[in-house]
FIVEXBA-216607 format. One record per residue: residue in one letter; y, z, x of N, C-alpha, C, O in turn; residue number from 1. Coordinates in steps of 0.001 Angstrom, whole numbers. Atoms other than C-alpha are relative to their C-alpha. Layout:
# FIVEXBA-216607
> residu_n_v_n_w_n_u_ca_v_ca_w_ca_u_c_v_c_w_c_u_o_v_o_w_o_u_num
> a_Y_Z_X_Y_Z_X_Y_Z_X_Y_Z_X_NUM
...
This chain:
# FIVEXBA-216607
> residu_n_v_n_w_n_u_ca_v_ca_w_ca_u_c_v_c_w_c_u_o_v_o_w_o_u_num
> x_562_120_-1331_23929_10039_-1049_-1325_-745_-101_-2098_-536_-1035_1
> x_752_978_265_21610_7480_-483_-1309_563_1326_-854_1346_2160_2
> x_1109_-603_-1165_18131_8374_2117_402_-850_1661_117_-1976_2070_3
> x_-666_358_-1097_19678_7879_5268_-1093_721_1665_-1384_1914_1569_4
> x_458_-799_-1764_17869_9013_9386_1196_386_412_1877_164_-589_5
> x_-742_-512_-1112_20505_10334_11699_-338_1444_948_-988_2460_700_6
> x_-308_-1392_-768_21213_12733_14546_566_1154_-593_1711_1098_-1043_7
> x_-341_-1175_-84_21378_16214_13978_173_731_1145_-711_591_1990_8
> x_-823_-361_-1002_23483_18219_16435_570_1678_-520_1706_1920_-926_9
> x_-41_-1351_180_22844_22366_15900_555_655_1226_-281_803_2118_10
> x_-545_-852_-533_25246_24335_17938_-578_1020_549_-183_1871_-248_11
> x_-43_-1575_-203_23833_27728_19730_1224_1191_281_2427_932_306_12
> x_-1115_-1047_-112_25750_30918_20265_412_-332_1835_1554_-100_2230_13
> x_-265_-212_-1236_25326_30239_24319_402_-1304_401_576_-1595_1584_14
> x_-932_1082_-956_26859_26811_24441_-954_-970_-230_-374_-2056_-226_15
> x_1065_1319_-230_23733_24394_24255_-590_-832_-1812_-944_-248_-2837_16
> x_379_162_1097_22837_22510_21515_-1348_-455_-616_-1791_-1294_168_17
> x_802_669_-207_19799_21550_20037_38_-1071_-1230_545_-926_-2342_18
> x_27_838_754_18877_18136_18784_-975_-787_-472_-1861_-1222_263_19
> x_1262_923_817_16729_16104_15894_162_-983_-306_1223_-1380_177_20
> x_-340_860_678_16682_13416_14228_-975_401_-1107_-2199_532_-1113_21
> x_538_64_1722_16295_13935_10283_261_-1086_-1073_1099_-1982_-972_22
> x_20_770_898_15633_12302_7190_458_642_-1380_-248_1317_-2128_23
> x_-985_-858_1331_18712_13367_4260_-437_-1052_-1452_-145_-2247_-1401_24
> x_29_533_1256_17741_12192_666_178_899_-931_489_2043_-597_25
> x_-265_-62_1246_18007_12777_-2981_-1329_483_-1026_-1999_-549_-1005_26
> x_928_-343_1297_15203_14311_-5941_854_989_-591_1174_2153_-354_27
> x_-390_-424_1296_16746_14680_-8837_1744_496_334_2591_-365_572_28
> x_-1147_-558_-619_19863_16724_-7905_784_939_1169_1929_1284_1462_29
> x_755_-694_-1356_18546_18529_-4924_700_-1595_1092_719_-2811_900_30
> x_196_643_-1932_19503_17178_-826_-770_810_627_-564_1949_1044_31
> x_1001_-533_-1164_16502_17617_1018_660_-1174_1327_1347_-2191_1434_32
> x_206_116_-1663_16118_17402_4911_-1113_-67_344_-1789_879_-62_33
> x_1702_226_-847_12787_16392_6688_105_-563_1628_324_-1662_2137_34
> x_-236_114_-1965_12932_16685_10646_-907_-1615_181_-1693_-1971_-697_35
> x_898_1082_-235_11301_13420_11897_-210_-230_1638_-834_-1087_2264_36
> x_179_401_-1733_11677_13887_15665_813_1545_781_1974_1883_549_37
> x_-692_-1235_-140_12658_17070_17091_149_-709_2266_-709_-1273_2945_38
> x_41_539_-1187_14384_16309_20964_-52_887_703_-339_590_1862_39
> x_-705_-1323_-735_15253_19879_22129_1448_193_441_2435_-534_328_40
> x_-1726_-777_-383_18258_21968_23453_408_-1186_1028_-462_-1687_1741_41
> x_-394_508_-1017_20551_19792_25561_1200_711_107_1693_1364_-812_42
> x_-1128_-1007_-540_23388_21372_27423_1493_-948_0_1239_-1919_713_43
> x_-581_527_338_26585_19810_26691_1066_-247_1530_1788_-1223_1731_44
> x_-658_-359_-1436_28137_21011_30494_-580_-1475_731_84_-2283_1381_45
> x_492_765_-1083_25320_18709_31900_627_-1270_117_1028_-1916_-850_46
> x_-402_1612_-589_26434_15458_33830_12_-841_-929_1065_-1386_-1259_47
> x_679_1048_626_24361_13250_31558_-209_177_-1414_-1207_-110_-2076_48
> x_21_-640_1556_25101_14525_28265_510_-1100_-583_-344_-1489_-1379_49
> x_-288_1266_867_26741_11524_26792_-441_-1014_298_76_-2001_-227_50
> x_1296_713_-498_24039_9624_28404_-596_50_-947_-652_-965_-1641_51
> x_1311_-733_466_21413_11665_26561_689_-173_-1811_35_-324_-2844_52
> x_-218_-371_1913_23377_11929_22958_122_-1624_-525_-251_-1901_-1665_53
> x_-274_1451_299_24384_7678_23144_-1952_-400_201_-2384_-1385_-397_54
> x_1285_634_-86_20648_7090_23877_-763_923_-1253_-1448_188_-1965_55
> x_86_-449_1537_19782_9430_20808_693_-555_-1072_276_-233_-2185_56
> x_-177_439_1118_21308_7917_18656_73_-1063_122_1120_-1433_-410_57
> x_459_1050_172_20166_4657_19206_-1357_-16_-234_-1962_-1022_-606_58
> x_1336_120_445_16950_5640_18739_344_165_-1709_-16_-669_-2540_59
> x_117_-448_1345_17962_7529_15358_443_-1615_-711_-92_-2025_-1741_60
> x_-187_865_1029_19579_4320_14329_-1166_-1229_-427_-1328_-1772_-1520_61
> x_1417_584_95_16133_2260_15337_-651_498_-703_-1398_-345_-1202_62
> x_656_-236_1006_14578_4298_13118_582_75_-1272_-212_-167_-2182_63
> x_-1041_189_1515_17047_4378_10081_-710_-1760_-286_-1450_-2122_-1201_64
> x_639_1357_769_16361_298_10388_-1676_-377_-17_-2219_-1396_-443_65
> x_1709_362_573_12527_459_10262_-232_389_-1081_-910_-255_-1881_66
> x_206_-372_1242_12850_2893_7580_687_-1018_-1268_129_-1236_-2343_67
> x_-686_707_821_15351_707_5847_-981_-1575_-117_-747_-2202_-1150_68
> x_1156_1180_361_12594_-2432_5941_-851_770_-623_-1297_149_-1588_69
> x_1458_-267_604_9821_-295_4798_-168_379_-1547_-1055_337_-2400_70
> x_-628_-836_1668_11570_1299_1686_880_-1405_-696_1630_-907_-1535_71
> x_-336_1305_641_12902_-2280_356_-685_-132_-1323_-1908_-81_-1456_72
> x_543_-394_1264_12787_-2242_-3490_-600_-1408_-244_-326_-2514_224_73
> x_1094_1358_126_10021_-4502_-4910_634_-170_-1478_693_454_-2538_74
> x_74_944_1279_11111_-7092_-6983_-1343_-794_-520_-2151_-1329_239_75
> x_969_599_668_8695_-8459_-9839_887_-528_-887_1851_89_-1340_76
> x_-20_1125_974_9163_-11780_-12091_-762_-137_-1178_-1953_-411_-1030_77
> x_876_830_920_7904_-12633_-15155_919_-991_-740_2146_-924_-661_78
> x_-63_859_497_8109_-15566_-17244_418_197_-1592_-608_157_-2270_79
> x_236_-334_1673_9240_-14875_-21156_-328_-1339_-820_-622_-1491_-2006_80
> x_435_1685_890_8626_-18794_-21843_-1562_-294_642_-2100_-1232_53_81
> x_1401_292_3_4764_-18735_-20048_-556_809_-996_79_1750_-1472_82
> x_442_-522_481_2428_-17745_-21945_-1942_260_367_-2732_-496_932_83
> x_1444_350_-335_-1133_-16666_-21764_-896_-560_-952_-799_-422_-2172_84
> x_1255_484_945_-4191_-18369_-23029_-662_1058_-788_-1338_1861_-143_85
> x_982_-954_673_-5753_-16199_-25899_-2017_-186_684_-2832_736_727_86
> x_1221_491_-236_-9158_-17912_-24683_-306_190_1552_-1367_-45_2129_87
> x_128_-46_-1606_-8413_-17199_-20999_-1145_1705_323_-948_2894_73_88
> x_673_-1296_-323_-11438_-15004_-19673_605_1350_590_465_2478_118_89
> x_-1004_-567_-1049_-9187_-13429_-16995_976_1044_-711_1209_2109_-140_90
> x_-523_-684_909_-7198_-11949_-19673_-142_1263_-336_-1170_1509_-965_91
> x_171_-1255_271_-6490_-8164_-19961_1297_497_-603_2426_163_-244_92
> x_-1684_-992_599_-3798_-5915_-22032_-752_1301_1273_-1771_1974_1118_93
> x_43_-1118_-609_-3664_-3517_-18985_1380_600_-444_1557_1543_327_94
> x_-1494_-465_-158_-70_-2504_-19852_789_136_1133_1031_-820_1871_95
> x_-353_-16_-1034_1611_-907_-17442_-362_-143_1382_303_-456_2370_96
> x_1135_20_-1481_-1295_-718_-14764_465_-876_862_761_-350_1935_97
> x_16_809_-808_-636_-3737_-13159_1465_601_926_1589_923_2108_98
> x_-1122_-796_-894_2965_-2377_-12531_205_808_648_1248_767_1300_99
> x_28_-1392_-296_2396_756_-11477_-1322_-123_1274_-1657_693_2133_100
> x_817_640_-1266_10_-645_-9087_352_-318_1196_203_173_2315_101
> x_-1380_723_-1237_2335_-2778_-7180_897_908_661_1310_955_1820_102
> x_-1074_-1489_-424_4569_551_-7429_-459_521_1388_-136_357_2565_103
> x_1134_-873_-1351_1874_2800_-5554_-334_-806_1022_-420_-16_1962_104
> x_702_440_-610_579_405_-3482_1261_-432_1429_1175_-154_2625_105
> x_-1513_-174_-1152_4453_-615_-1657_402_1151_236_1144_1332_1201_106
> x_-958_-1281_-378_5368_3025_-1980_1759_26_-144_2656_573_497_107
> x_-1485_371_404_8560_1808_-3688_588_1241_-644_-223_1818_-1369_108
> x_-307_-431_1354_10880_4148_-5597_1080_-274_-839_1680_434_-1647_109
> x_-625_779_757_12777_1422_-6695_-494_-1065_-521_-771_-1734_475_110
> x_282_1030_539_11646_-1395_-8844_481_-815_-1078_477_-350_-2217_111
> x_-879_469_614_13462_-3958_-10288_-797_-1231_-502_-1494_-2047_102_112
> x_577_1335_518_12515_-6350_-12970_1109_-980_-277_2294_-652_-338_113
> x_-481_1043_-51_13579_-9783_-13385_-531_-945_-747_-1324_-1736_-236_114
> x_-42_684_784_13529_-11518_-16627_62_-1531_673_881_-1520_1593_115
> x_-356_981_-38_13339_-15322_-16093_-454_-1232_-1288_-21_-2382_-1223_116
């Protein structure tokens, strides 16, 4: 299961249901849930109920695709035929830092390197 938004659609005992929109992902081997919009009880009798659930879930899917731009895994390049200048001031062995930089800083938790 991949981190997905959608409508959630909780049943009561008296007929009405109430509804969210959550956020289902993955750590480690664990499925968490994180509410992201709570809409309230709607009554399923009422007139305008498949009004109200088709206009929910066009929002949930508007937000699935913002989330899906914002979480876009960061690709990084390097070069194995440049090289650096030993004499270049600019020059640091940070190791990983620089990577782990870029990481934190997109809020990625995918990153893919790319030998060229």
């Amino acid at each position: 299961m991949e981190d997905t938004i959608h409508l959630k659609r909780s049943k009561r005992k008296d007929g009405r249901e109430y509804i969210s929109i959550i956020r289902t992902y993955r750590e480690g081997k664990r499925t968490l849930t994180n509410t992201h919009l709570s809409l309230g009880y709607l009554d399923p009798a009422s007139p305008d109920y498949d009004e109200k659930i088709a206009e929910y879930l066009a929002l949930a899917e508007e937000m699935e695709a913002d989330h899906l731009k914002e979480n876009v895994p960061l690709t990084l390049e390097f070069s194995k035929r440049k090289k650096v200048d030993k004499k270049t001031a600019n020059r640091k062995n940070v190791g990983y830092a620089a990577l782990l930089d870029k990481f934190f800083a997109a809020r990625a938790r995918t990153v893919v390197l790319t030998a060229t």
